[in-house]
C-alpha positions as CSV (number, residue, x, y, z in Angstrom):
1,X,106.0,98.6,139.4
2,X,105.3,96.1,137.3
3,X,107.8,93.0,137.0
4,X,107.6,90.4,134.3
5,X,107.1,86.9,135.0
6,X,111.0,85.4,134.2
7,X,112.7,88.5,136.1
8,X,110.2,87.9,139.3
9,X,111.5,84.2,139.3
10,X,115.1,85.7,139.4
11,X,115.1,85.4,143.6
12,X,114.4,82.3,143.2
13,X,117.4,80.9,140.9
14,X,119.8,82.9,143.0
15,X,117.8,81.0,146.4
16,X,119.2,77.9,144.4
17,X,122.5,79.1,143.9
18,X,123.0,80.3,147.2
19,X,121.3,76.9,148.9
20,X,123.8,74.8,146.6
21,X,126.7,77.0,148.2
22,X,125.4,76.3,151.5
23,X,125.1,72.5,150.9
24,X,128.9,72.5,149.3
25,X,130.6,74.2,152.5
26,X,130.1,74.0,156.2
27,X,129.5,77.6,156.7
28,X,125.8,78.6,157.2
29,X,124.8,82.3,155.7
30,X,122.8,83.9,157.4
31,X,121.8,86.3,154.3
32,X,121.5,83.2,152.2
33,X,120.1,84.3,148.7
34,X,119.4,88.3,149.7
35,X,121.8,90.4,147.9
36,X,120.7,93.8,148.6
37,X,123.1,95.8,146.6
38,X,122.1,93.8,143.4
39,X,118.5,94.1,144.5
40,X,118.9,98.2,144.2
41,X,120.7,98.0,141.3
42,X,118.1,96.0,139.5
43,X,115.4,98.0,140.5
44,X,117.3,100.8,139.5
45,X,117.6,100.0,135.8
46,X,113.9,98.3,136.0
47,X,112.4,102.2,137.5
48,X,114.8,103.8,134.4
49,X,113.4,101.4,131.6
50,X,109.7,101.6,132.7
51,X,110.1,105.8,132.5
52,X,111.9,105.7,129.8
53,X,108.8,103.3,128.0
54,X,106.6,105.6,129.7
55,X,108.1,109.1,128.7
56,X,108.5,107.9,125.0
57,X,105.4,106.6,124.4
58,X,104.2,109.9,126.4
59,X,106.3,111.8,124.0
60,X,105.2,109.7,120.5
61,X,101.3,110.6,121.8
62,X,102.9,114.5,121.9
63,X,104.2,114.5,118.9
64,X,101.3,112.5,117.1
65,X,98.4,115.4,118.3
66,X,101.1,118.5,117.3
67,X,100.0,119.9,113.8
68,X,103.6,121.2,113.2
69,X,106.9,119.2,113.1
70,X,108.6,122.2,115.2
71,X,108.7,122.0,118.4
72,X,108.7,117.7,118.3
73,X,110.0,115.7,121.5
74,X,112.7,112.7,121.2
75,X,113.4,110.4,123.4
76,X,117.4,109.0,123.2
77,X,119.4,106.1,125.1
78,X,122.6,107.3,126.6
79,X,125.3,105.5,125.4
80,X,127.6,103.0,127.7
81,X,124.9,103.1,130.6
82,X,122.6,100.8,131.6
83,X,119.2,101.9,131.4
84,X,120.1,106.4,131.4
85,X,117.8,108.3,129.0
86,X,117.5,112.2,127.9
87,X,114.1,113.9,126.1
88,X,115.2,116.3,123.6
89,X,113.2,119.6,122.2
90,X,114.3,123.5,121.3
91,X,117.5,123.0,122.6
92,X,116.4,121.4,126.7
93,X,117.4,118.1,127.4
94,X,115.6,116.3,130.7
95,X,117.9,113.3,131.7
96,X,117.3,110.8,134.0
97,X,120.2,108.8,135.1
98,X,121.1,106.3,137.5
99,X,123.8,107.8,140.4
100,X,124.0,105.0,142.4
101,X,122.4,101.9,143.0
102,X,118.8,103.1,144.6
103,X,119.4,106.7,143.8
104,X,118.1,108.0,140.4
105,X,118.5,111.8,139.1
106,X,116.5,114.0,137.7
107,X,117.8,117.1,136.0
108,X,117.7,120.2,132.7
109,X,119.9,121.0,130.7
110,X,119.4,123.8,128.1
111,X,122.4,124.5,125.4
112,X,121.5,127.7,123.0
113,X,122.3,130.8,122.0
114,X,121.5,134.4,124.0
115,X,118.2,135.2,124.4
116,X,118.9,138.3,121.5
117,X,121.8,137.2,119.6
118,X,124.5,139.6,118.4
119,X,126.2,139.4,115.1
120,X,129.5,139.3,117.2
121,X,128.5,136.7,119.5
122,X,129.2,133.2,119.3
123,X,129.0,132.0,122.8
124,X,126.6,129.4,123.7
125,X,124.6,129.3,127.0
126,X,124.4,126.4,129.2
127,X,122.1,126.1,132.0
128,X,121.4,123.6,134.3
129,X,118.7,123.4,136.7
130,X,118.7,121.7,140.2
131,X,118.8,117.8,140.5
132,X,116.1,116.2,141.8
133,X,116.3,112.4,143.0
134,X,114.3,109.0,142.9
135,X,114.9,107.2,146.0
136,X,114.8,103.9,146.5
137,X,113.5,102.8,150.5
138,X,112.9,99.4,151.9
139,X,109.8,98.0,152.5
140,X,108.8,94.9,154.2
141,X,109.8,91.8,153.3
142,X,112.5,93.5,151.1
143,X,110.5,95.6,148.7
144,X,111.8,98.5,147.0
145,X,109.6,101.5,147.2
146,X,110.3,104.6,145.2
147,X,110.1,107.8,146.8
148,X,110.6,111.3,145.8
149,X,111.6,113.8,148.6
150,X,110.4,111.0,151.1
151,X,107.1,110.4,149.8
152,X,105.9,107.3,147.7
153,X,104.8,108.0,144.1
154,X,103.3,106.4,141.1
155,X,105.2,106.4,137.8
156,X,102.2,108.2,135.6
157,X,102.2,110.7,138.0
158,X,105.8,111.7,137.9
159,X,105.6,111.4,134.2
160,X,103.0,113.9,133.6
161,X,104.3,116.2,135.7
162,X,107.7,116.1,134.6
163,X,106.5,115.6,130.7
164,X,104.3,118.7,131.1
165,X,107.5,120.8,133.1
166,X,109.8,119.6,129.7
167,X,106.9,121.4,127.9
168,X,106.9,124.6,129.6
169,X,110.5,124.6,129.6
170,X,111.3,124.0,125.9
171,X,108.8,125.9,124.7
172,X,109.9,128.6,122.6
C-alpha cells in the first residue's frame, strides 16, 4: 500500500515528540516513538480509503461501459465513521467497515421484497451474508501486512473479486 510522502514522515514527528518527552523527564521509554495501537488504526482507515478509491473508480468504469442506467453501481461514505464505505445496486449493499483497529469487515446485505410478491404482502426481506475480515499482521521492522484468512493479498486482487461477487449478487 501506497503512502503519500507527508503521512510517511508522520513517524518521524511523533520520534520528535516522544525524544522531546524523553529529554524533559528522567524516565527513559523503552517504546519511545512506537505507538502500535495508533499504528493499526491508521492503517486501518488508510486500507479503507485506498478500497474505497479503488472500488469507486472500479464501479464509475462499471457504470461508464453499461448501455442502460438500470442496474448502475454507487459507491457512498457512511456517515460518523472514519473511512467505512457501502456499494449500492438492485437492492445489495457490500460494506466494508472498520471493527477494530487492524480488523476490517467485509459483508452483504440485501433489503427487498419476496422473490414473487403478493398483493397482501408487505414484508421486506433482509439477508445478510457471512462476514469476512481484513487482518492486519506485523511484519518486520513494524510493518503492517494485510491478510485475508492468513494469507497476504494485493488490493486489485480483492477488488475484482469482490466487485465481480457484488455483480453476481445484485444482478437481477
Amino acid at each position: 500500500m501506497e503512502i503519500n510522502k507527508l503521512e510517511n514522515k508522520a513517524w518521524v514527528r511523533e520520534l520528535v515528540s516522544a525524544d522531546e518527552q524523553l529529554e524533559k523527564s528522567v524516565m527513559i521509554d523503552m517504546n519511545l516513538g512506537l505507538d502500535t495501537q495508533r499504528i493499526l488504526v491508521n492503517e486501518s482507515i488508510a486500507l479503507l480509503l485506498n478500497l474505497k478509491t479503488d472500488f469507486a473508480e472500479t464501479a464509475a468504469t462499471f457504470n461508464e461501459l453499461k448501455p442502460s442506467a438500470l442496474g448502475r453501481i454507487k459507491v457512498y461514505g457512511i456517515a460518523k465513521t472514519h473511512a467505512d464505505f457501502m456499494l449500492f445496486r438492485n437492492g445489495y449493499k457490500m460494506i466494508f467497515s472498520i471493527k477494530n483497529a487492524g480488523l476490517i469487515s467485509m459483508r452483504f446485505h440485501y433489503v427487498g421484497n419476496m422473490a414473487i410478491p403478493q398483493p397482501t404482502q408487505k414484508e421486506s426481506v433482509t439477508i445478510v451474508m457471512d462476514e469476512e475480515l481484513l487482518e492486519a499482521k506485523w511484519g518486520a521492522f513494524e510493518e503492517v501486512l494485510w491478510t485475508y484468512k492468513g494469507l497476504n493479498f494485493k488490493t486489485e486482487y480483492l477488488v475484482r473479486h469482490y466487485m465481480t461477487l457484488f455483480i453476481k449478487e445484485s444482478a437481477r
